[in-house]
C-alpha distance (Angstrom), angle and dihedral (degrees) to the residues before:
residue distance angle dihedral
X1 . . .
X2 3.96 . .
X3 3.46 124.6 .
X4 4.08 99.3 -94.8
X5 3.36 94.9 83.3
X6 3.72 93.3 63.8
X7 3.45 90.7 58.6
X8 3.99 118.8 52.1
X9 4.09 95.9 178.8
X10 3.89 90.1 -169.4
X11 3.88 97.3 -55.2
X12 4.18 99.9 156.4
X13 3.76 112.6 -115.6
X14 3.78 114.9 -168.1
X15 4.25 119.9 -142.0
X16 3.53 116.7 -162.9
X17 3.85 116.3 -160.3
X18 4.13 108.2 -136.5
X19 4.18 94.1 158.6
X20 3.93 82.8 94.5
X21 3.82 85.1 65.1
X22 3.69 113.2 2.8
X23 4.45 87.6 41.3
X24 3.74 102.5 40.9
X25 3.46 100.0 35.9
X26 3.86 88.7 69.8
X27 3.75 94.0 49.3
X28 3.75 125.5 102.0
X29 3.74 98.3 -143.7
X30 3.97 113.3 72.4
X31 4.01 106.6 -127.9
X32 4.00 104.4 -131.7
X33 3.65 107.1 -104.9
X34 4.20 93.4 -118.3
X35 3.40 81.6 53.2
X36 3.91 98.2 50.8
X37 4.12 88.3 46.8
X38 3.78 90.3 51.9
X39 4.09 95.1 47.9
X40 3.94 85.7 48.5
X41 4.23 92.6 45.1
X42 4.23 80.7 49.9
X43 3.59 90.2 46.4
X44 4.19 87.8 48.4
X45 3.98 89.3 48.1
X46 4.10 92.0 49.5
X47 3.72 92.9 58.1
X48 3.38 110.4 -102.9
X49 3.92 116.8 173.7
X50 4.11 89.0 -143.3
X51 3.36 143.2 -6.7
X52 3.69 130.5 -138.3
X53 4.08 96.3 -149.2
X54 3.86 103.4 178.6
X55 4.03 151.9 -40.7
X56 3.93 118.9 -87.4
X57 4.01 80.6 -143.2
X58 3.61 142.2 134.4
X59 3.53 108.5 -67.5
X60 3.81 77.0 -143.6
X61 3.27 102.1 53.8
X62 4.13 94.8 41.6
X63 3.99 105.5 14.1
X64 3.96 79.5 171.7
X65 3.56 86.7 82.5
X66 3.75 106.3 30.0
X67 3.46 90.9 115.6
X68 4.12 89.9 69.5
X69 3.80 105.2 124.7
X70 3.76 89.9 51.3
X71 3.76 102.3 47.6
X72 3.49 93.4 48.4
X73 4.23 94.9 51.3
X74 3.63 89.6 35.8
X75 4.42 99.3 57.3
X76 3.92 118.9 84.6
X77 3.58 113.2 -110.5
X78 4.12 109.5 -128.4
X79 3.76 104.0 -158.9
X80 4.23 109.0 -114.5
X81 3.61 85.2 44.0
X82 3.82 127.8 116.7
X83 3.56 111.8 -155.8
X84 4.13 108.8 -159.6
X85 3.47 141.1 -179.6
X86 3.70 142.2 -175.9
X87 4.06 131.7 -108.4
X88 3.17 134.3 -170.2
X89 3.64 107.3 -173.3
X90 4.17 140.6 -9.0
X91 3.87 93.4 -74.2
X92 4.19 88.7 52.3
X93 3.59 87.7 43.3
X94 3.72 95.8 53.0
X95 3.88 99.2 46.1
X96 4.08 85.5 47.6
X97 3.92 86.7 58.0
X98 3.42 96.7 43.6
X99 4.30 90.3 51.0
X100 4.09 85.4 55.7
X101 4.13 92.2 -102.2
X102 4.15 104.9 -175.9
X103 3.70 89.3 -156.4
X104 3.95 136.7 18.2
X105 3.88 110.2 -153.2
X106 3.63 110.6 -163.2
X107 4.40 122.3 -151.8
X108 3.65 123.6 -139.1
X109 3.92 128.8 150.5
X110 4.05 126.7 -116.2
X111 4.13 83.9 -150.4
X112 4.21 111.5 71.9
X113 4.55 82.6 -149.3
X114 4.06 87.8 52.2
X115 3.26 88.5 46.2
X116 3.80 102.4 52.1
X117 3.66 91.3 35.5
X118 3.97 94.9 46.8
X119 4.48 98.3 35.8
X120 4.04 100.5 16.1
X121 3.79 86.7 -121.3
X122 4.03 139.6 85.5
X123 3.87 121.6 -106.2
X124 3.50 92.5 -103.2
X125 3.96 93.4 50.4
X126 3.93 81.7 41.3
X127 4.08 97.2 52.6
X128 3.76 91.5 42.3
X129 3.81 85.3 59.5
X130 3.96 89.3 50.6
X131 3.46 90.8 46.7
X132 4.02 88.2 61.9
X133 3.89 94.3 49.5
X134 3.44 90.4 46.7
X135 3.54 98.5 55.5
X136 4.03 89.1 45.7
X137 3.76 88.0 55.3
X138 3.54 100.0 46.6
X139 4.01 91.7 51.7
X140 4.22 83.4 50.2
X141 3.62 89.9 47.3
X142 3.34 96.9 -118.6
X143 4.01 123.8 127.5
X144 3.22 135.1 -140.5
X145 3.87 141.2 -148.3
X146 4.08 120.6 -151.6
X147 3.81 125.8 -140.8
X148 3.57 120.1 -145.5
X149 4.06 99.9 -155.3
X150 4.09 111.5 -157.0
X151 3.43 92.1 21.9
X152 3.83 89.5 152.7
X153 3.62 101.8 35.2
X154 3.90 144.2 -24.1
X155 3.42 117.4 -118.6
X156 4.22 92.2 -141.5
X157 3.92 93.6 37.3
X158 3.82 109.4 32.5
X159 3.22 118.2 -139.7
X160 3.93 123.2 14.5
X161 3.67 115.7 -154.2
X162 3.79 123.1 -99.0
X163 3.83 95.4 -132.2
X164 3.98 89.7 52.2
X165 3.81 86.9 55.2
X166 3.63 90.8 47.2
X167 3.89 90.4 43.6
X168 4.06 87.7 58.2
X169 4.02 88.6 43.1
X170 4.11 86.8 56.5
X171 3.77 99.1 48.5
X172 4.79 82.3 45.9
X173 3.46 90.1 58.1
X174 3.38 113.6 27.1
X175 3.94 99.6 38.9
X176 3.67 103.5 33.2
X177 3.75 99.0 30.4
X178 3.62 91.5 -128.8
X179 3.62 115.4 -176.2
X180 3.77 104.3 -141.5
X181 3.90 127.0 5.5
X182 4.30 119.6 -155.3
X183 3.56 120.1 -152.6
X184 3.93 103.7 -148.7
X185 3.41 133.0 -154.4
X186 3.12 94.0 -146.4
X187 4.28 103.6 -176.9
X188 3.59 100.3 9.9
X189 3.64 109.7 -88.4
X190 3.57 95.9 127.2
X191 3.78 114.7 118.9
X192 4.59 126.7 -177.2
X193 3.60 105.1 -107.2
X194 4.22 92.8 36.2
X195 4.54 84.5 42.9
X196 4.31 82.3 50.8
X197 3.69 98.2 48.0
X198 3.86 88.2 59.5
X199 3.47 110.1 35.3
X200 4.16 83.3 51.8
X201 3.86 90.4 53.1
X202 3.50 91.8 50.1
X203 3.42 102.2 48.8
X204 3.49 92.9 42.6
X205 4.25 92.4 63.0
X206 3.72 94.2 26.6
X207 3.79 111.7 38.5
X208 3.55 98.2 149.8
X209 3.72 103.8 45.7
X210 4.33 119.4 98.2
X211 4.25 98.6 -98.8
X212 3.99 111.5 -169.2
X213 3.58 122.9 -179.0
X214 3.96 119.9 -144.3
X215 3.69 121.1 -166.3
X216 4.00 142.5 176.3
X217 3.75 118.4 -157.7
X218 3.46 90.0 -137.0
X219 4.00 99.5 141.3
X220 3.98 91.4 21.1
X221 3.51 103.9 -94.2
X222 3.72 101.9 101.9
X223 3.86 98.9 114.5
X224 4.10 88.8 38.7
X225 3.73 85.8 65.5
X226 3.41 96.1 45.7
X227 3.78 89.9 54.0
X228 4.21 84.6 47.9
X229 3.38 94.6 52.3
X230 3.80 95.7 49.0
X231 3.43 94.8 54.0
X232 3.91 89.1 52.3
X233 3.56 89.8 58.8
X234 3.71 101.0 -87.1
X235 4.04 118.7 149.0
X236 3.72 110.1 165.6
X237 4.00 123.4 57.8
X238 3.29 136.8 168.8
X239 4.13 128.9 -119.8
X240 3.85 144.9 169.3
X241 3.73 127.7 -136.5
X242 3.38 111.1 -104.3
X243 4.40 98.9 2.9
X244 3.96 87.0 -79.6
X245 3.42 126.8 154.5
X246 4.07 131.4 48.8
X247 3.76 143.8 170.6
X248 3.77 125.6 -93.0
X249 4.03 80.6 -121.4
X250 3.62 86.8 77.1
X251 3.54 104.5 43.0
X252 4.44 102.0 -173.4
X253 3.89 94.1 15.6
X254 3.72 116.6 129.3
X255 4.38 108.0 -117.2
X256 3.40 146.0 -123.7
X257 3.94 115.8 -10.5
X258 3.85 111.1 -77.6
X259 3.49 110.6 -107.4
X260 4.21 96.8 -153.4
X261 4.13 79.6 48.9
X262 3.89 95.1 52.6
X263 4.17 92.2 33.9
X264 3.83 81.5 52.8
X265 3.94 107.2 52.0
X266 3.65 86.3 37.7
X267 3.84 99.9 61.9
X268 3.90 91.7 42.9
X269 3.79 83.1 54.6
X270 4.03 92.7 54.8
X271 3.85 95.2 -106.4
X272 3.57 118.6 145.8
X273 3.72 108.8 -129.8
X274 3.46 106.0 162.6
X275 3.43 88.2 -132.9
X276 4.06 124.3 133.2
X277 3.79 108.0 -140.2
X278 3.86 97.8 -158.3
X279 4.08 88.0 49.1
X280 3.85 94.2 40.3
X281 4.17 88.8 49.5
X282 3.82 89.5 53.6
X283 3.25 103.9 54.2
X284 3.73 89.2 47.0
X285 3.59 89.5 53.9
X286 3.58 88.2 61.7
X287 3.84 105.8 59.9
X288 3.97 107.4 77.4
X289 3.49 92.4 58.4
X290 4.08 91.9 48.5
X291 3.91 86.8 43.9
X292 3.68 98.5 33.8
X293 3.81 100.5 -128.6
X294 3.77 141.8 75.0
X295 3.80 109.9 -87.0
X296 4.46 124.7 -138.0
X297 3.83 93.7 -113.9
X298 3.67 113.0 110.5
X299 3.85 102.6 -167.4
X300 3.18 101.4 81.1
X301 4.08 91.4 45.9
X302 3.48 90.8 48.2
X303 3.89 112.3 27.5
X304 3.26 138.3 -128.7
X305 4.11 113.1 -51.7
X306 3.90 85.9 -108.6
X307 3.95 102.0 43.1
X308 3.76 91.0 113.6
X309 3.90 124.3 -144.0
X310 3.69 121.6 -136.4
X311 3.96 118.7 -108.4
X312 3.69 118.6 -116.3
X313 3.77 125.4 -64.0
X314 4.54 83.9 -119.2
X315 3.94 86.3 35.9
X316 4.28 87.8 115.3
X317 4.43 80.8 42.6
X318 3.56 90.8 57.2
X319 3.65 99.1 43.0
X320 3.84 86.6 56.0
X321 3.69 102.4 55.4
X322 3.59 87.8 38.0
X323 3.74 91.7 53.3
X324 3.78 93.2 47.9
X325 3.83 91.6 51.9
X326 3.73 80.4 75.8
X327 3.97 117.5 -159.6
């Protein structure tokens, strides 16, 4: 890793908030739907460059997020804001359209076992799906990002080869016109030097398509990518409030990157986030009583590296008897 990392010098860096979707959607207790439009208008106010709102799912399958339609009508759209959701078919796509979605990001796997685990179809099955929504959204004007889940390994397979993920990332951009493609790491089995390798190959035949970067911290080295993948060129990652969310692949491991974390280490490193620590901090402080449990994220547990603590009530006592020790 060289030495530019270390030092952002202003360079803009652009966090995208996914715990709305990606974090909630993996709890057991359904967040009231005021109270999901409020955390998203907090998210808005801190400075997020886009927010993942919801899933145009199954209330079935994610009754998290049955509440979809509303949230996304209901929040208050800050201008410089992208306000995205996920699909996973037509029907999604069409109800997303119809609730004023800015963006439709669309899930498939880079591992053909992830995928038939995770969707209950192969890739191929899977893209030709995408391929439908894409073409919907396009003739609504609407566009649409694609993630690549396992990306950087499959938790039944191992490792899955970096020219297959590439191969998917060609057929995303140049068949579906997609306007941003995110490499996920979908359980945690991302590590730096494997996250640099691919974020410089696809920069290097796709410069002018939308690259995002989703992590988990599953194994710990969540913010060590993120640090590897902005020295490859990367600018746009996403991160959940508080480190929530997961995978049922990694049953116990913490989630997604914390977005106060990465906000945090990026600002004492001279990157401009956009972010507003104070705002950022509050809505974090929010979620364990709407989820009803403590949360991974550390910030707001700990404070920022600067929130100062106050010396001792006999701190002026002990410098005088030390001070008369002499020596």
């Amino acid at each position: 890793m060289s030495a530019t990392v270390w030092n952002g010098a202003g360079r803009r860096v652009y966090l995208q908030e996914v715990g709305t979707r990606d974090g909630l959607q993996a709890e057991s207790a359904f967040v009231p739907t005021a109270d999901k439009v409020a955390l998203v208008d907090a998210l808005s106010d801190a400075g997020l460059a886009k927010v993942e709102v919801t899933a145009f799912v199954s209330p079935a399958a994610i009754p998290a997020l049955r509440d979809a339609e509303q949230v996304l009508r209901e929040i208050r759209r800050v201008p410089g804001v992208t306000y995205t959701c996920l699909v996973p078919n037509v029907r999604g796509a069409e109800r997303a359209i119809e609730s004023r979605a800015d963006e439709l990001n669309l899930v498939m796997s880079a591992s053909e076992s992830h995928n038939l685990a995770n969707l209950r179809m192969t890739r191929d099955q899977s893209y030709a799906g995408l391929r439908a929504v894409a073409d919907l959204a396009r003739g609504a004007g609407v566009p649409v990002t694609i993630s690549l889940s396992c990306s950087f390994g499959c938790p039944m397979d191992g490792d899955v080869p970096e020219d297959e993920v590439l191969a998917w990332c060609a057929r995303y951009v140049e068949e579906t016109g997609a306007r941003g493609v995110t490499l996920c790491d979908t359980t945690g089995m991302a590590y730096p030097t494997q996250v640099a390798r691919l974020v410089q190959a696809f920069r290097a035949r796709w410069p002018g398509t939308e690259l995002t970067l989703h992590f988990h911290n599953t194994r710990g080295m969540g913010l060590a990518n993120v640090l590897a993948a902005l020295d490859a060129g990367a600018d746009r990652f996403d991160a959940s409030l508080g480190g929530i969310g997961g995978c049922p692949y990694a049953p116990g491991a913490s989630g997604n990157v914390c977005t106060e974390e990465v906000a945090h280490a990026l600002a004492l490193m001279g990157y401009d986030t956009g972010i507003a620590m104070d705002r950022l901090l509050a809505a974090a402080r929010r979620l364990p009583g709407l989820i009803g449990h403590e949360v991974p994220g550390q910030i707001t547990k700990a404070g920022q590296r600067l929130d100062l603590h106050p010396r001792p009530a006999d701190f002026e006592a002990i410098r005088a008897r030390a001070l008369a020790r002499g020596g």
